[in-house]
PAKOL-811614 format. One record per residue (C-alpha): residue in three letters; x, y, z. Coordinates in Angstrom, 3 decimals. Example, Ala and Ser with C-alpha at 12.3 -4.5 7.8 and 13.67 -1.06 7.14 Angstrom:
<sites>
nuza = ALA; c1 = 12.300; c2 = -4.500; c3 = 7.800;
nuza = SER; c1 = 13.670; c2 = -1.060; c3 = 7.140;
</sites>
This chain:
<sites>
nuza = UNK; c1 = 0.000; c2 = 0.000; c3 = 0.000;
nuza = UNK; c1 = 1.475; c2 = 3.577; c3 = -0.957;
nuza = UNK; c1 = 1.579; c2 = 6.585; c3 = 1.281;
nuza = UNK; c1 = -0.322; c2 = 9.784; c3 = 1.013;
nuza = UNK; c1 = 1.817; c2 = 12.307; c3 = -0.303;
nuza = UNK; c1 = 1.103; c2 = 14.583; c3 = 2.988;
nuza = UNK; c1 = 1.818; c2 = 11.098; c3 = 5.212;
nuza = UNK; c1 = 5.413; c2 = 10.761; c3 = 2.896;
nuza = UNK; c1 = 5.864; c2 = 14.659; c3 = 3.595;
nuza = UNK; c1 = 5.547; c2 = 14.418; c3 = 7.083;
nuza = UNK; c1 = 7.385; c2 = 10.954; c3 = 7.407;
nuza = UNK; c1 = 10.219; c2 = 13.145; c3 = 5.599;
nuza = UNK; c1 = 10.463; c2 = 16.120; c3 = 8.264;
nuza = UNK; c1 = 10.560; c2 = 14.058; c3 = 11.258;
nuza = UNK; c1 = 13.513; c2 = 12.214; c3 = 9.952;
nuza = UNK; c1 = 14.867; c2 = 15.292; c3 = 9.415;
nuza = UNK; c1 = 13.923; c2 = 16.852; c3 = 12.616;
nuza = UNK; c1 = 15.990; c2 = 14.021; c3 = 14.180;
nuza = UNK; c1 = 19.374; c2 = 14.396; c3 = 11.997;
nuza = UNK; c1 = 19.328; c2 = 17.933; c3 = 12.915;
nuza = UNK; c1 = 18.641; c2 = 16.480; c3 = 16.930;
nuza = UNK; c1 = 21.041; c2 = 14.458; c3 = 16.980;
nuza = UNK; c1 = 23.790; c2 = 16.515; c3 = 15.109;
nuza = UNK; c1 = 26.157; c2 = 18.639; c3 = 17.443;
nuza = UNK; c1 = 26.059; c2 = 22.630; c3 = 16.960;
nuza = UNK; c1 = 28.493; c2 = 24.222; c3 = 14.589;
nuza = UNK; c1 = 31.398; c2 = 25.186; c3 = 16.572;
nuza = UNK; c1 = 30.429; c2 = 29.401; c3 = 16.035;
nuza = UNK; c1 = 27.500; c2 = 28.624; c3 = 17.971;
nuza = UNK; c1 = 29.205; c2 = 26.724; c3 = 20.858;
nuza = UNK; c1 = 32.494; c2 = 26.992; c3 = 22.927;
nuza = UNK; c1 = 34.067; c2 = 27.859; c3 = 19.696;
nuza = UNK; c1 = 32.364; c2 = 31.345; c3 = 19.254;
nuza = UNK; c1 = 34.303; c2 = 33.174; c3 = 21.628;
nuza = UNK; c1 = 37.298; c2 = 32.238; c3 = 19.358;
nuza = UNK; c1 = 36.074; c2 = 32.570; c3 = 15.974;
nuza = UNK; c1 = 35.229; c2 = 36.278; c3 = 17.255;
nuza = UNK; c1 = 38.311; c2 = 37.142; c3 = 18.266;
nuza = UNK; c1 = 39.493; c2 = 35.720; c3 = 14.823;
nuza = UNK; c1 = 37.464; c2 = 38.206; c3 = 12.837;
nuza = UNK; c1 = 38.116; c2 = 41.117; c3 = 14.895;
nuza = UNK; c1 = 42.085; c2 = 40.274; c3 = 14.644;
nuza = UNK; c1 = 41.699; c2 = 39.826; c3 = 10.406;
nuza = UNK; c1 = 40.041; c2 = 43.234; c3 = 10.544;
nuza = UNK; c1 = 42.189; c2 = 45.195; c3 = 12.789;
nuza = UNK; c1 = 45.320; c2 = 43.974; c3 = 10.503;
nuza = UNK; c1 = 43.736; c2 = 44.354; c3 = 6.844;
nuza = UNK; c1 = 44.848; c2 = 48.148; c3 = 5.853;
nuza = UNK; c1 = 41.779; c2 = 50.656; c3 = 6.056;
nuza = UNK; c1 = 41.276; c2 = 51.304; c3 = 1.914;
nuza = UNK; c1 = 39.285; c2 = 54.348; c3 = 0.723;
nuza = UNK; c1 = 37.774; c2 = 54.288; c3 = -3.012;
nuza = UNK; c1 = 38.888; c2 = 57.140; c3 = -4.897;
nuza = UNK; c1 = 37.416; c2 = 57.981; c3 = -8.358;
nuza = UNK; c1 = 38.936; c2 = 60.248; c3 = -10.628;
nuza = UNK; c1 = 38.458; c2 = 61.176; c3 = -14.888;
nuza = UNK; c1 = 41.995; c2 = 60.053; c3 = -16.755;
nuza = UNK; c1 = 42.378; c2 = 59.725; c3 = -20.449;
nuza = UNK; c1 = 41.861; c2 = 56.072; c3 = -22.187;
nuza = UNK; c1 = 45.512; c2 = 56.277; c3 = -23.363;
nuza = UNK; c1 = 46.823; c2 = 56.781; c3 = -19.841;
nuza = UNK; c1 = 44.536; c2 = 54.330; c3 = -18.109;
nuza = UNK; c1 = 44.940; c2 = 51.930; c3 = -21.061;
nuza = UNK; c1 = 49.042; c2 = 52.352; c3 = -20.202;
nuza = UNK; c1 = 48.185; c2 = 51.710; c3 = -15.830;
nuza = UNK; c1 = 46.582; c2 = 48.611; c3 = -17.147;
nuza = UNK; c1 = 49.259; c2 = 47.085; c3 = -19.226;
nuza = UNK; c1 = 51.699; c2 = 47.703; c3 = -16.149;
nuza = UNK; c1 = 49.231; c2 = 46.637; c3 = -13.656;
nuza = UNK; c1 = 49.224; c2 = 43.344; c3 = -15.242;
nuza = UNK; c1 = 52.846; c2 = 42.958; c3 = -14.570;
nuza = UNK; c1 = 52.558; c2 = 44.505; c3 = -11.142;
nuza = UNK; c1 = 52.147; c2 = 42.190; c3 = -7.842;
nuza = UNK; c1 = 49.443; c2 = 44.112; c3 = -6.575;
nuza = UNK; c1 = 47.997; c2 = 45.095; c3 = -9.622;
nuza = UNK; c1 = 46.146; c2 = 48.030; c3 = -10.183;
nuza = UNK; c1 = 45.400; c2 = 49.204; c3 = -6.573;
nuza = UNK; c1 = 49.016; c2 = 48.529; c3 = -5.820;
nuza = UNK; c1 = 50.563; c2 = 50.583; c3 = -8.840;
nuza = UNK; c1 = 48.371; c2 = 53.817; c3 = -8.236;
nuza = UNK; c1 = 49.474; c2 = 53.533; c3 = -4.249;
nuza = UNK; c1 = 52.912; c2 = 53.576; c3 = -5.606;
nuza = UNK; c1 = 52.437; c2 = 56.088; c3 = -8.173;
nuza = UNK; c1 = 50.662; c2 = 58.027; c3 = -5.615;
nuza = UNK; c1 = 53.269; c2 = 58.196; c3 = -3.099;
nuza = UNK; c1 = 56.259; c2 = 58.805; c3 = -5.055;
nuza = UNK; c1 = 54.229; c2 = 61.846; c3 = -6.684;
nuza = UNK; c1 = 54.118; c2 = 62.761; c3 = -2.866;
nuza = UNK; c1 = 57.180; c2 = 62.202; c3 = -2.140;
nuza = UNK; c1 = 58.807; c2 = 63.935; c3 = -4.774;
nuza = UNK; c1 = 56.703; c2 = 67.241; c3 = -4.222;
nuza = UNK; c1 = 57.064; c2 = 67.639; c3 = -0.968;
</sites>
């Protein structure tokens, strides 16, 4: 004899009600949240506090900052800083 389709549906969520009974909490809900806070407040406090900046260039000169950001290790953002602060540095 088959099953209702409502007697199947609730036949499904119990046995799902009792994997997720039995299961243990994920560890940023248990002892482990104390720790996985500090971990997120650490990453933040050492990433570099970055500021978007928008400015009009011409396509020739931005199509020349791509073609060397390419190259670069930190690619674009890390050739403007670099072309930013030797610019500073040499008028001041």
């Amino acid at each position: 004899m088959s099953m209702k389709r409502t007697d199947l549906e609730k036949k499904l969520a119990k046995k799902l009600d009792g994997r997720l009974k039995s299961s243990l909490p994920p560890q940023r809900f248990a002892q482990g949240a104390a720790a996985a806070a500090q971990d997120t407040k650490a990453k933040k406090e050492a990433a570099p506090k970055l500021v978007p900046l928008a400015c009009r260039l011409p396509a020739d000169l931005v199509a020349r900052l791509r073609e060397r950001a390419v190259a670069h290790e930190g690619g674009i953002h890390g050739l403007m800083t670099e072309a930013a602060e030797a610019w500073l540095a040499k008028k001041a």
